[in-house]
C-alpha positions as CSV (number, residue, x, y, z in Angstrom):
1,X,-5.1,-46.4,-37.3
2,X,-3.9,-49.9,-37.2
3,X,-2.2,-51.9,-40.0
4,X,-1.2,-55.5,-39.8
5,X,0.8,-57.1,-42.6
6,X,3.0,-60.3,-43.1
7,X,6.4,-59.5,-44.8
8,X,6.0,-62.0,-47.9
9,X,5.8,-61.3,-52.0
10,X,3.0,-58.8,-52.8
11,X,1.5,-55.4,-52.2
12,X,-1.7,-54.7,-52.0
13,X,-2.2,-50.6,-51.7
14,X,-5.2,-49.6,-49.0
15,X,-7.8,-46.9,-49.8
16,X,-8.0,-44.0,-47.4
17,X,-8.3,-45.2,-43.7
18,X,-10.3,-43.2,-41.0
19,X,-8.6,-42.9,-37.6
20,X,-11.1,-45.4,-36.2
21,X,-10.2,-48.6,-38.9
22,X,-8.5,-51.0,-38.2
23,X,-7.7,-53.1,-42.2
24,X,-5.1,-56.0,-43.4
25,X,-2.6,-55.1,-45.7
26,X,-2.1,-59.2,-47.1
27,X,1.3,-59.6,-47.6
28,X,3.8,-57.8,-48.9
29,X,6.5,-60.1,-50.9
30,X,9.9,-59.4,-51.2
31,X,13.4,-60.4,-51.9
32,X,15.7,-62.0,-49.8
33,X,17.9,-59.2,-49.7
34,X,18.6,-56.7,-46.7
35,X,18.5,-53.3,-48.6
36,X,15.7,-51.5,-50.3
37,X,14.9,-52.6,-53.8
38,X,13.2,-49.8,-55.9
39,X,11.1,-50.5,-59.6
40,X,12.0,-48.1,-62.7
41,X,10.7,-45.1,-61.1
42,X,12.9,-45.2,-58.3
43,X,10.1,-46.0,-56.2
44,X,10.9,-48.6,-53.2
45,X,9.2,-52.0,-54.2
46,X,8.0,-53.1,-50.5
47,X,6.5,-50.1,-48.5
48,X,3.7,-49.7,-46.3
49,X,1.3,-47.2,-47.7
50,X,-2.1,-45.6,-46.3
51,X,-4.1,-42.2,-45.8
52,X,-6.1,-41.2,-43.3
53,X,-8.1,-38.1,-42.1
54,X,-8.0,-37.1,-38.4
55,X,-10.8,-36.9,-36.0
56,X,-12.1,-33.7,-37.6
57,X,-12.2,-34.9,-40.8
58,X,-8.8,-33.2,-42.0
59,X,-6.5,-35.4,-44.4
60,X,-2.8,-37.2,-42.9
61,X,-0.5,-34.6,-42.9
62,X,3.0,-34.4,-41.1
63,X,4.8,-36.1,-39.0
64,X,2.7,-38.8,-37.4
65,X,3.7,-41.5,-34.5
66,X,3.7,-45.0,-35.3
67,X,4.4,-48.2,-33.2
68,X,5.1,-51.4,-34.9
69,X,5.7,-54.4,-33.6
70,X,7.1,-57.4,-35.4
71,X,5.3,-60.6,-34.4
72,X,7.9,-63.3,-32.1
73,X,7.6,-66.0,-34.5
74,X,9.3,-64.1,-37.5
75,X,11.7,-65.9,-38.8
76,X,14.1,-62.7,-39.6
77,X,14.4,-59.0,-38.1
78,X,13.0,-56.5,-40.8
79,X,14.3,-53.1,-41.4
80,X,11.3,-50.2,-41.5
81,X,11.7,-46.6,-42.4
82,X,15.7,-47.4,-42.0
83,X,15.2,-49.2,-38.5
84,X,16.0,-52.7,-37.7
85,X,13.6,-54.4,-35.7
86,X,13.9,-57.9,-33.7
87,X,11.3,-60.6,-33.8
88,X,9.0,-59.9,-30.8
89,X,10.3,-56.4,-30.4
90,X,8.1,-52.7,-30.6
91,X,10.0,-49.5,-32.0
92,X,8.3,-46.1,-32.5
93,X,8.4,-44.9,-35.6
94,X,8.3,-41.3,-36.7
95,X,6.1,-41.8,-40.1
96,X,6.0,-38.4,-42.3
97,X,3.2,-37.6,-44.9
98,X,4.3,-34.6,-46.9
99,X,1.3,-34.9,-49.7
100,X,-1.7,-35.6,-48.0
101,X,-3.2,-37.0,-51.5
102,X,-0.8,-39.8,-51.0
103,X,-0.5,-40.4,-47.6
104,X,2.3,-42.1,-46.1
105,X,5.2,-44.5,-47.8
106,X,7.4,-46.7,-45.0
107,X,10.0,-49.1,-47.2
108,X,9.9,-52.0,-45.4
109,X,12.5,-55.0,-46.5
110,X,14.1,-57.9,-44.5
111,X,17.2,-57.9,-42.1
112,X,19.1,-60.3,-43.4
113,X,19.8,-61.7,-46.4
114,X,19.3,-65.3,-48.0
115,X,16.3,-66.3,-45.7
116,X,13.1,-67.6,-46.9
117,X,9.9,-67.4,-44.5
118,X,7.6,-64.8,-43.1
119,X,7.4,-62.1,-40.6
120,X,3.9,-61.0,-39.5
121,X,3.9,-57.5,-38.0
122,X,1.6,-54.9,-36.5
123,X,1.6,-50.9,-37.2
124,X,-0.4,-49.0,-34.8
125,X,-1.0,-45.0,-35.7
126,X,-3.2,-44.5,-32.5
127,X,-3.9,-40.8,-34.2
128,X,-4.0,-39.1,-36.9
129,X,-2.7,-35.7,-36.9
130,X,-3.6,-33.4,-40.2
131,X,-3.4,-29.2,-40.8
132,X,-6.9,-27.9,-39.7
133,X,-8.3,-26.4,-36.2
134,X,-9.4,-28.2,-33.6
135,X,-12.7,-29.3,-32.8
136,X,-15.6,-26.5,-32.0
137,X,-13.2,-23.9,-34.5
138,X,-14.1,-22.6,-37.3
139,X,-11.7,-21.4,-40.3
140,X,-11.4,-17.5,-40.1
141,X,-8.4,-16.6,-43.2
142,X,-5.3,-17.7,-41.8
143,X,-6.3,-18.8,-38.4
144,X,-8.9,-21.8,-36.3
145,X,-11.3,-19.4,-34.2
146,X,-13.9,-20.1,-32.1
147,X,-17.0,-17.1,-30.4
148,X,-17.7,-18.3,-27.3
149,X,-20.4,-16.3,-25.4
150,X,-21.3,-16.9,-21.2
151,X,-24.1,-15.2,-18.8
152,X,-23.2,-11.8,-17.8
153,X,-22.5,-11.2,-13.8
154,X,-24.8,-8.6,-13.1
155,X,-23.6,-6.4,-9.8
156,X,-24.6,-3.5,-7.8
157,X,-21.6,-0.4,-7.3
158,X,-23.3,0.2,-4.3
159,X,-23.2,-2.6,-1.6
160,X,-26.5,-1.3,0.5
161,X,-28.3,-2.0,-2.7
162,X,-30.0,-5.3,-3.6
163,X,-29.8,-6.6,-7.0
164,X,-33.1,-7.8,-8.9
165,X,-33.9,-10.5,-11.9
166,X,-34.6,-7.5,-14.5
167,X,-30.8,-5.6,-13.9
168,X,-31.8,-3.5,-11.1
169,X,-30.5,-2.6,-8.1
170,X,-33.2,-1.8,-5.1
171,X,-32.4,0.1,-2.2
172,X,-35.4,0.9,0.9
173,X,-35.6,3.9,2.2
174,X,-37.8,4.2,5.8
175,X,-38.9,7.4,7.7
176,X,-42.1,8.4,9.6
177,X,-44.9,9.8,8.4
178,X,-45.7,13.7,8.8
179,X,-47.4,14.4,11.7
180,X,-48.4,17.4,13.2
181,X,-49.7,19.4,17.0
182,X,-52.1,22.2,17.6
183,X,-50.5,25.4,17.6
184,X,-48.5,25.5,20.7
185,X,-48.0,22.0,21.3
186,X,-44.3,20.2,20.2
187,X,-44.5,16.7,18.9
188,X,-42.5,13.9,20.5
189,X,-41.7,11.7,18.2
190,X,-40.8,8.5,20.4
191,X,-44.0,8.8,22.0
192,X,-45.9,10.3,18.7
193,X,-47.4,12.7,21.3
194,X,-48.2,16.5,21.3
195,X,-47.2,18.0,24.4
196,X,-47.2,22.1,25.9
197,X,-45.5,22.6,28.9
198,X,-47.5,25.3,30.9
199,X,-45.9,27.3,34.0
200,X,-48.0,29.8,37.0
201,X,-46.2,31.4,39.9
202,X,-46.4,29.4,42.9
203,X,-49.4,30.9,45.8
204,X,-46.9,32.3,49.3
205,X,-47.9,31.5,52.4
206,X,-46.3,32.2,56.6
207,X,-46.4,30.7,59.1
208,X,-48.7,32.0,61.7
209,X,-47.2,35.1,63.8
210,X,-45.3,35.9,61.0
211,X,-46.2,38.9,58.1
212,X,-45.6,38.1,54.7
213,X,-42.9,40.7,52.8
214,X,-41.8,40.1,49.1
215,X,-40.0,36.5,49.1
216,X,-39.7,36.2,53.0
217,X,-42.0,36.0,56.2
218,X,-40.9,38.6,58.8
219,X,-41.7,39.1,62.8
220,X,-40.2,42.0,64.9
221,X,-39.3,41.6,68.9
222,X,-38.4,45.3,70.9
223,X,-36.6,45.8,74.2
224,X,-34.7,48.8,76.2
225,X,-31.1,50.0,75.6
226,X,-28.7,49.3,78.0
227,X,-25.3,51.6,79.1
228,X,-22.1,51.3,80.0
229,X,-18.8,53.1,80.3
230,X,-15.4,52.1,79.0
231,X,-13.6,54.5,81.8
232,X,-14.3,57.0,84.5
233,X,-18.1,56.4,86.2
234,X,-21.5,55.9,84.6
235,X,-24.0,58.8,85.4
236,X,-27.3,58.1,83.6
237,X,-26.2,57.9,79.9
238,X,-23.1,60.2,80.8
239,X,-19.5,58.8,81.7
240,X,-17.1,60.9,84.3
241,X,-13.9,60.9,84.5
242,X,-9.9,62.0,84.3
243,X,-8.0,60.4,81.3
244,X,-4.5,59.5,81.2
245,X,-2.6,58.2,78.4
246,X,0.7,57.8,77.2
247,X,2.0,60.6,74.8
248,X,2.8,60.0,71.8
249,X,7.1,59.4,71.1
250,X,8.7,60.6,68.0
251,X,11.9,61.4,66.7
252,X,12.8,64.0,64.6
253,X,12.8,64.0,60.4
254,X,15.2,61.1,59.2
255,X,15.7,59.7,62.8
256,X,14.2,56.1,63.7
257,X,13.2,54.8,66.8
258,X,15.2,51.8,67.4
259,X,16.8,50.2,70.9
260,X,14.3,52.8,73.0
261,X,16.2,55.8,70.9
262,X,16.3,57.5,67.8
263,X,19.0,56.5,65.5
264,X,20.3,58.0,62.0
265,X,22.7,56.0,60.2
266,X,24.2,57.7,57.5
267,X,25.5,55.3,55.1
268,X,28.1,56.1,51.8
269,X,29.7,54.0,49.0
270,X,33.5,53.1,49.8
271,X,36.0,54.4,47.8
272,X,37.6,52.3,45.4
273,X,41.4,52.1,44.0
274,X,42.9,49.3,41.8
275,X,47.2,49.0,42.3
276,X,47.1,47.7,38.3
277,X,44.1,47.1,36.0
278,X,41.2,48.7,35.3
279,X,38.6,49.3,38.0
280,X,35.2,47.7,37.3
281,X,32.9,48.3,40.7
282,X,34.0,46.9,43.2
283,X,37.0,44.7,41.2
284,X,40.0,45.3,39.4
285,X,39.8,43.5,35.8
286,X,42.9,42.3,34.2
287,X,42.2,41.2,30.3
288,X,44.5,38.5,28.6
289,X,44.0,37.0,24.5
290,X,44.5,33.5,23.2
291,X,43.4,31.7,20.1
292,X,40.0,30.2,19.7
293,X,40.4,26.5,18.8
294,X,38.8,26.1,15.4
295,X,36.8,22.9,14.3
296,X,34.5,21.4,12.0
297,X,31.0,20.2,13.0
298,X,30.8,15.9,13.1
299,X,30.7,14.3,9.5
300,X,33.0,17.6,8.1
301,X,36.9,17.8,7.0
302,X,38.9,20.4,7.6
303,X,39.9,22.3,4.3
304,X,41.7,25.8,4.6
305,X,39.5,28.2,6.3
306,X,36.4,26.4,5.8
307,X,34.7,22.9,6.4
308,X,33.4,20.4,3.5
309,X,31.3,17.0,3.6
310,X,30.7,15.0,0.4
311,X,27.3,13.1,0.9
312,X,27.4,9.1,-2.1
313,X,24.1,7.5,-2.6
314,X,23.7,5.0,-5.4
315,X,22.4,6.7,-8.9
316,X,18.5,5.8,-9.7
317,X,18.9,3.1,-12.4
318,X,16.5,3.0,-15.5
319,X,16.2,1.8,-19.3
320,X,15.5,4.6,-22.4
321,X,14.7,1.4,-24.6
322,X,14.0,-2.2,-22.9
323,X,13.6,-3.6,-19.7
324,X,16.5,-3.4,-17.1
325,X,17.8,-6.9,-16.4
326,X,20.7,-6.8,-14.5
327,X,23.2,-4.1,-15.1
328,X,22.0,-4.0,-18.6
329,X,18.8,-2.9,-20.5
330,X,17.6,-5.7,-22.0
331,X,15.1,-5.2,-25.7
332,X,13.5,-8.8,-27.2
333,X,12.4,-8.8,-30.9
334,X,10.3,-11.7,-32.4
335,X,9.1,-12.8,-35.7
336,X,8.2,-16.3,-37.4
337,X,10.7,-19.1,-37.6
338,X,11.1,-20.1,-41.4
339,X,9.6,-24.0,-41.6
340,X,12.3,-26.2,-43.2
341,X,11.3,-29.6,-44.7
342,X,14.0,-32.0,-43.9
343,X,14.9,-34.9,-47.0
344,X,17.2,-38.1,-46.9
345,X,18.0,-40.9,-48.6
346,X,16.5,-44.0,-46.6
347,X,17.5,-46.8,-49.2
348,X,21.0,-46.1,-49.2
349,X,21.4,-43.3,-51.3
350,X,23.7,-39.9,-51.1
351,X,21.7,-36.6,-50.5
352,X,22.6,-34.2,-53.4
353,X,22.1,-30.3,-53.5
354,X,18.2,-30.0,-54.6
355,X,17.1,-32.6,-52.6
356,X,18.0,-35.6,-54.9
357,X,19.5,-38.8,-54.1
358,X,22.8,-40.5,-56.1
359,X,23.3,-43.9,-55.9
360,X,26.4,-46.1,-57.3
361,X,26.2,-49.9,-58.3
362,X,28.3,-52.2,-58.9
363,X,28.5,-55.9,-60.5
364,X,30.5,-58.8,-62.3
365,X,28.7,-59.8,-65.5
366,X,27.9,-62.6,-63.7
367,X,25.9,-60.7,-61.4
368,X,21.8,-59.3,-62.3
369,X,21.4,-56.2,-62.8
370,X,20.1,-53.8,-60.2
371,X,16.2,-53.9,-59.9
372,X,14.4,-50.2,-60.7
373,X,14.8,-48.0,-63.4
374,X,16.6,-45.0,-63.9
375,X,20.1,-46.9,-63.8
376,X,22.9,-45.5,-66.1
377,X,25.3,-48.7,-66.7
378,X,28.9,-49.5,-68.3
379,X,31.4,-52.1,-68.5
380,X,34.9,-51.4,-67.3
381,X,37.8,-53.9,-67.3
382,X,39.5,-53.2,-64.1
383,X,42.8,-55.5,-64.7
384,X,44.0,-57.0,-67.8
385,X,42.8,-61.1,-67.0
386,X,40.0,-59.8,-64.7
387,X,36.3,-60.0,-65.3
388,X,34.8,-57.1,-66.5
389,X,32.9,-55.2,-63.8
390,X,29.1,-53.8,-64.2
391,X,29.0,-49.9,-63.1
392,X,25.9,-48.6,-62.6
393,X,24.4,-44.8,-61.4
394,X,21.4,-43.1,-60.9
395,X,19.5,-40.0,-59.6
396,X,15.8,-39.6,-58.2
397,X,14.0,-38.1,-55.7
398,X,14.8,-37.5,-52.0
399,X,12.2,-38.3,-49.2
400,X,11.3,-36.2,-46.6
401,X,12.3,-37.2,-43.7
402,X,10.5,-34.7,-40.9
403,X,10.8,-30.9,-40.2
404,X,12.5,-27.9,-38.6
405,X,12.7,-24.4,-37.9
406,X,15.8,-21.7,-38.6
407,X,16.4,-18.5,-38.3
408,X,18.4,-15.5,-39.6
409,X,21.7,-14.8,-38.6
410,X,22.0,-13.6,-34.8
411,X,18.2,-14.5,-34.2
412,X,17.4,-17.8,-32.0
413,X,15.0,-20.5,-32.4
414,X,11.8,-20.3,-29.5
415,X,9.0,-22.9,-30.7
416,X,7.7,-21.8,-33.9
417,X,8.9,-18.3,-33.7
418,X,12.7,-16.1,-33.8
419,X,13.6,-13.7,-30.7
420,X,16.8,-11.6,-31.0
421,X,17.8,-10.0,-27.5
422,X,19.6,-6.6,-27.9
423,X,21.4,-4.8,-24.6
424,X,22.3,-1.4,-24.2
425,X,23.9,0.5,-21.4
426,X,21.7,1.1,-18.7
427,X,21.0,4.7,-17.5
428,X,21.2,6.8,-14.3
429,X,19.2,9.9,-12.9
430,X,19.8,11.8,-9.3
431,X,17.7,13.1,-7.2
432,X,17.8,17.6,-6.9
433,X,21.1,18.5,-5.5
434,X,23.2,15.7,-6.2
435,X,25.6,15.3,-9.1
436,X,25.8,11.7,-10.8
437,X,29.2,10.1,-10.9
438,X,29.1,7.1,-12.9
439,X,26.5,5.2,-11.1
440,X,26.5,7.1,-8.2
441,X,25.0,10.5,-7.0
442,X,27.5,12.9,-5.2
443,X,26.1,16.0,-2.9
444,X,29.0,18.6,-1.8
445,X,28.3,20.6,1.0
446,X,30.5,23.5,2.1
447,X,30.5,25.3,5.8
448,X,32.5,27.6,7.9
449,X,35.1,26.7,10.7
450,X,33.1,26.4,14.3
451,X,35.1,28.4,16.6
452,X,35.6,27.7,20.7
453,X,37.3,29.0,24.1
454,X,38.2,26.4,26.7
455,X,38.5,29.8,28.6
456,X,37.3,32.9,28.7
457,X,34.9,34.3,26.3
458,X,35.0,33.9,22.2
459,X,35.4,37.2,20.1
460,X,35.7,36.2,16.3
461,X,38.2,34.2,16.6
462,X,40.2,34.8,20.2
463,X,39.2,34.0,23.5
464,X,39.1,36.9,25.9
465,X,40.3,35.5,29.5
466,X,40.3,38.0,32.4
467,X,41.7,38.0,35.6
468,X,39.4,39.4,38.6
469,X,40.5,40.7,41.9
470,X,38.7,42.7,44.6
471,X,39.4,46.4,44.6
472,X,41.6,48.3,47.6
473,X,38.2,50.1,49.8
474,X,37.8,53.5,52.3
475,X,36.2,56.0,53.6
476,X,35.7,59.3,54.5
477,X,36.4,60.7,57.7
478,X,34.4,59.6,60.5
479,X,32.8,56.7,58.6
480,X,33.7,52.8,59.2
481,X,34.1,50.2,56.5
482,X,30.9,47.7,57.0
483,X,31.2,45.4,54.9
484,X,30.8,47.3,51.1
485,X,29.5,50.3,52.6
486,X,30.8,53.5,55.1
487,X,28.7,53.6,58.2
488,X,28.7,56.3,60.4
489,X,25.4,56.3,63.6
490,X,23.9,59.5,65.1
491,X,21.9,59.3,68.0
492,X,19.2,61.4,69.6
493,X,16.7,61.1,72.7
494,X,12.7,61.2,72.0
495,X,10.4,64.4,71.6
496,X,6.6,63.6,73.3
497,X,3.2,65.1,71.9
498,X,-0.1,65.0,72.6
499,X,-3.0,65.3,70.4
500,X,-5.1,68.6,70.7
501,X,-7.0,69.5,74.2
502,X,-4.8,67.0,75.9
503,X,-2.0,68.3,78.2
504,X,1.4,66.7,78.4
505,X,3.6,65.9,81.8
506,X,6.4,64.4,81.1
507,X,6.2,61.5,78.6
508,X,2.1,61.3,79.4
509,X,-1.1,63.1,78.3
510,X,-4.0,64.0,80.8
511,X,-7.8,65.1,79.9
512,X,-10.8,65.3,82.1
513,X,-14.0,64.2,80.4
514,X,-17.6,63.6,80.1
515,X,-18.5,61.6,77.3
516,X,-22.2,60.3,76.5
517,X,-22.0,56.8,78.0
518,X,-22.3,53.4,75.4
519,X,-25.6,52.1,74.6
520,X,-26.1,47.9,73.7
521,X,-28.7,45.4,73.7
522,X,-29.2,42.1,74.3
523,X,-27.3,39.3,71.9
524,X,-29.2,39.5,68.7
525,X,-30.8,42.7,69.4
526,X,-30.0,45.5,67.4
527,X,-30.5,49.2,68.2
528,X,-32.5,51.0,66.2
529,X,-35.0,54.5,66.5
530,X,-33.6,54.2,70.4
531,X,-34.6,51.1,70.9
532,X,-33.7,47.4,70.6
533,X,-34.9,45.0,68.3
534,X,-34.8,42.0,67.1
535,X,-36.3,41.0,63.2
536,X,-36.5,37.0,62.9
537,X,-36.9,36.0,59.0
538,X,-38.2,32.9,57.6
539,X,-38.2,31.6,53.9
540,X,-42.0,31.9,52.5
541,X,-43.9,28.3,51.6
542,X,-45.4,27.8,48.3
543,X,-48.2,26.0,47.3
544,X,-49.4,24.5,44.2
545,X,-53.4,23.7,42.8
546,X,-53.6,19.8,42.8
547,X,-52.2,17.8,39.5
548,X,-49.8,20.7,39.3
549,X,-45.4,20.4,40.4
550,X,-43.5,22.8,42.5
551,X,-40.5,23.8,41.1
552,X,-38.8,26.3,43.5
553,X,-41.3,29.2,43.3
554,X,-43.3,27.9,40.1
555,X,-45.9,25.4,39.5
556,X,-46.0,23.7,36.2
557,X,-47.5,21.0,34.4
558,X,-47.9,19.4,30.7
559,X,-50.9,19.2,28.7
560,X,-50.6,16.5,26.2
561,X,-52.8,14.9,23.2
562,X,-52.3,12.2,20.6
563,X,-50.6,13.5,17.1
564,X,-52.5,13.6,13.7
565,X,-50.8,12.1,11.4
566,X,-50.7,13.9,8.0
567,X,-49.4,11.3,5.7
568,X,-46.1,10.2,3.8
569,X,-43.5,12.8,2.1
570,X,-43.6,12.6,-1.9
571,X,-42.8,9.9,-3.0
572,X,-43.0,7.6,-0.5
573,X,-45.5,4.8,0.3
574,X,-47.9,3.9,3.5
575,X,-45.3,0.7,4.8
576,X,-46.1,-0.6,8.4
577,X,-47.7,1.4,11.3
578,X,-47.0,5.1,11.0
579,X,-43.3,3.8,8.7
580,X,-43.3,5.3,4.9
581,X,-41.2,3.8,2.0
582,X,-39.2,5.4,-0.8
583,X,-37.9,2.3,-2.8
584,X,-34.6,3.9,-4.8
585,X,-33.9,2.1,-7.9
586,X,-30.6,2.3,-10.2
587,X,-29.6,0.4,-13.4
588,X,-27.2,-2.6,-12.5
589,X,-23.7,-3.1,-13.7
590,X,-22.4,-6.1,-16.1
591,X,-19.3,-7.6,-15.3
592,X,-17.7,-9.9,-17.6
593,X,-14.7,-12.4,-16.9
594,X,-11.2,-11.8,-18.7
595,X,-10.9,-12.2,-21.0
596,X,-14.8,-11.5,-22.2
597,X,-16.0,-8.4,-22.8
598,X,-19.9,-7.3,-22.6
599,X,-22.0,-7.6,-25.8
600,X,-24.7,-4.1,-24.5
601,X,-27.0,-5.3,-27.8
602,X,-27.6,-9.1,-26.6
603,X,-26.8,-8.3,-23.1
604,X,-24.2,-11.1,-22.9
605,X,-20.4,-11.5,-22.7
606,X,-18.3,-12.3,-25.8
607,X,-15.0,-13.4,-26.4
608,X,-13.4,-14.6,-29.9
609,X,-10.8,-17.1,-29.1
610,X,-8.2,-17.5,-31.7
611,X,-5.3,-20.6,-32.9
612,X,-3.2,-20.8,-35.4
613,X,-3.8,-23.2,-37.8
614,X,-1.6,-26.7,-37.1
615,X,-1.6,-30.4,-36.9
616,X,-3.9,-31.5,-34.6
């Protein structure tokens, strides 16, 4: 809203202005005097009034933001709303309408005093502001709201399904269709073929010479035995002759035959004797005692007769009431600020309790009386010989000058609301096991002394040590010392034998014989019924009928036909070729954005935003 005015000697007061109107004021007349001048109702007698309603049709209220700028060929600075301003200079102006039925009131009177003339100015409210809700909201009790609805995002939980115009989800499922073989035949499904795989033993077959027998082809050769004789003279198929042989050496029962003899060595344990100590097989054992070295495993200290570790970790902070901030837990309360209206006095008035203004004047007798009404007045002689002076005081009514927010008492200002922080001690917890110490956790843990021999062997707490040295040996009469045992060596010629219907001379054994001489064939001939012979062997041949495989002694083939197809499973559909289809369909999911939340009666998402109501 724009309003241009001349600074001159009447005002004329505007109708209502829209935001968008631009109107004269005329001029405005006043006297050549640099302070407010107010009529009998205490009212200022040069302002700059108007109303307006805001873009949304709501009346002026509140603080608005003004720019006026007094026009370079004024000839004198003017004072507005309590603000000196220079010719050709701009000043914002904070213009407050606290009854919207009668808009705003800005006293406007000249800068300095005893000069006639004009000063054209321009005031510029480039928007109205008024208590209402914004544009698109709708009053809802104490507060602007506004339903906004948007297109629901339709989605499928399962990603292999495909999502379709009507809120379902499609998924298609493929397989064959049923076929089926004559009994006896498998189906191949890569080939959709029936196939029977059909198996005859294999016909045998020799080669010629050769008799077949089982598995194998057989053919025997036969020639005459032959003799010989390992000793004495071959006489048809007898052998004659005088044996000799060695006889057989022995030596008697627990004799050996060693170095051409026999030998008995009679062996004993040595006797043992110890000078001092105890004997202990073959050593005399001398035992000493010393104390075991006591010590605590790493990370222990020694205490007494046992060892002890204390284990600090830092205590598990957390808050009963609040949020931990810091060391401290931290709770934040908030309510509504209290809205103060702010008064003042801009014509030069004092501020009195109750938001009234005093003023004091005062005046020779020569001097007018004050302009306005309201004025209380007396005469007092100040000094005997002096004029007397004209005092004059009244009351009226403060303006309001803007607005503020306060609080209670230990609460603090945040916008348009109070927040009042309260701490309290933070808390700790341990883990099983431990004890909490302020704000740590402590863990005692309590073992016995370890015990150890740098010598010897550990019993409780001593170390045995023992001394070892080898034991005084002999023996018995006749024996030797060798080594750790007593030795002692008999010796003894041979006896001879021979084995029965042999005859023994000397240290040899003599037998005349006649012993049926050896029979043998030729190489690969063996003897058999008195006779050699020779079997040769050969693996059998097989044959198959034609169309038919050998496998070692099997023929076998596979008998094959197309498949009949018997159609699709229930609930499937005929798709492609011998392919079936079972389409699976599920109900979609809604999704809405945050904050909007799905509407299941119009299908839609909803969301009800709300603002409180202010100046806007």
């Amino acid at each position: 809203m724009r309003l241009m005015s001349g600074l001159a000697a009447l005002l004329y007061l505007l109708p209502s202005l829209a935001s968008d109107v631009t109107m004269e004021l005329g001029e405005l007349h006043a006297l050549a005097v640099n302070k407010p001048l107010f009529d009998g109702n205490s009212k200022p007698l040069s302002v700059i009034r108007g109303t307006g309603t805001t873009e949304l049709g709501f009346p002026m209220e509140g603080p608005q933001n003004a720019v006026l700028t007094l026009d370079p060929t004024a000839d004198f600075p003017i004072i507005v709303a309590g603000v000196e301003i220079q010719p050709g200079e701009t000043v914002s102006l904070k213009v407050t309408v606290a009854d919207p039925k009668r808009g705003f009131e800005v006293p406007v009177y000249p800068g300095v005093e005893g000069v006639l003339g004009s000063a054209p100015f321009v005031m510029t409210i480039d928007r109205v502001y008024g208590r209402g809700c914004p544009d698109s909201y709708e009053f809802s009790e104490e507060s602007c709201t506004q339903f906004r609805t948007m297109v629901v995002d339709w989605y499928c939980q399962d990603a292999s399904y495909q999502l379709k115009s009507n809120q379902e989800c499609h998924k298609p499922q493929y397989e064959s269709m049923i076929k089926s073989c004559p009994s006896g035949f498998s189906l191949e499904y890569s080939s959709n073929t029936c196939s029977k795989f059909k198996q005859v033993v294999a016909n045998k077959t020799c080669a010629a010479g050769f008799d077949l027998n089982s598995s194998s082809c057989i053919k025997l050769l036969t020639a005459s035995l032959q003799f010989t004789c390992s000793s004495g003279l071959l006489h048809g198929e007898q052998c004659i002759g005088t044996t000799v042989t060695p006889a057989t050496a022995y030596c008697a029962n627990g004799y050996a035959q060693r170095n051409g003899r026999c030998e008995l060595m009679l062996i004993e344990e040595p006797i043992y004797s110890c000078s001092g100590g105890t004997l202990s097989g073959g050593r005399c054992i001398t035992q000493l005692t010393e104390p075991a070295t006591s010590s605590c495993p790493v990370g222990f200290y020694s205490s007494g007769s046992s060892c002890n570790k204390q284990t600090t970790i830092a205590a598990t902070a957390f808050c009963e009431v609040g949020t931990l901030s810091g060391a401290s837990c931290v709770s934040i309360a908030s309510k509504p600020a209290k809205l103060n209206f702010e008064y003042g006095c801009p014509d030069g008035g004092s501020l009195k309790p109750g938001n009234v203004c005093y003023q004091l004047y005062s005046s020779h007798k020569s001097m007018a009386l004050p302009e306005g009404s309201g004025w209380d007045c007396t005469n007092e002689d100040v000094m005997p010989g002096e004029p007397a002076t004209l005092i004059c005081e009244r009351t009226y009514s403060a303006s309001m000058m803007g607005t503020s927010y306060s609080c209670e008492t230990g609460w603090s200002v945040i916008g348009s609301n109070c927040q009042k922080s309260t701490s309290t001690a933070v808390a700790y917890s341990c883990t099983s096991g431990y004890t909490l110490s302020g704000s740590n956790c402590l863990r005692n843990t309590t073992t016995g002394l370890v015990y150890s021999c740098a010598n010897g062997t550990l019993s409780g707490n001593v170390c045995l040590v023992s001394n070892s040295s080898d034991a005084e040996m002999s023996c018995a009469s006749g024996f030797s010392i060798n080594e750790t045992s007593c030795t002692k060596l008999l010796l003894k010629p041979y006896d001879y034998q021979c084995s029965s219907g042999w005859d023994l001379s000397g240290s040899s054994c003599s037998q005349a014989t006649s012993s049926a001489a050896t029979p043998f064939c030729e190489p690969d001939y063996s003897i058999s019924a008195g006779k050699c012979i020779k079997t040769l062997v050969t693996s059998v041949d097989y044959e198959c009928e034609p169309g038919w495989v050998l496998s070692g002694s099997k023929c076998s083939t596979t008998l094959k036909q197309a498949a009949i197809q018997e159609g699709c499973p229930i609930g499937s559909q005929p798709h492609q070729g011998d392919q079936c289809i079972n389409m699976l369909i599920v109900s979609a999911l809604p999704r809405c954005e945050s904050p909007y939340l799905f509407d299941s009666v119009n299908l839609r998402c909803e969301y009800t935003d709300i603002k409180p109501i202010g100046f806007y």
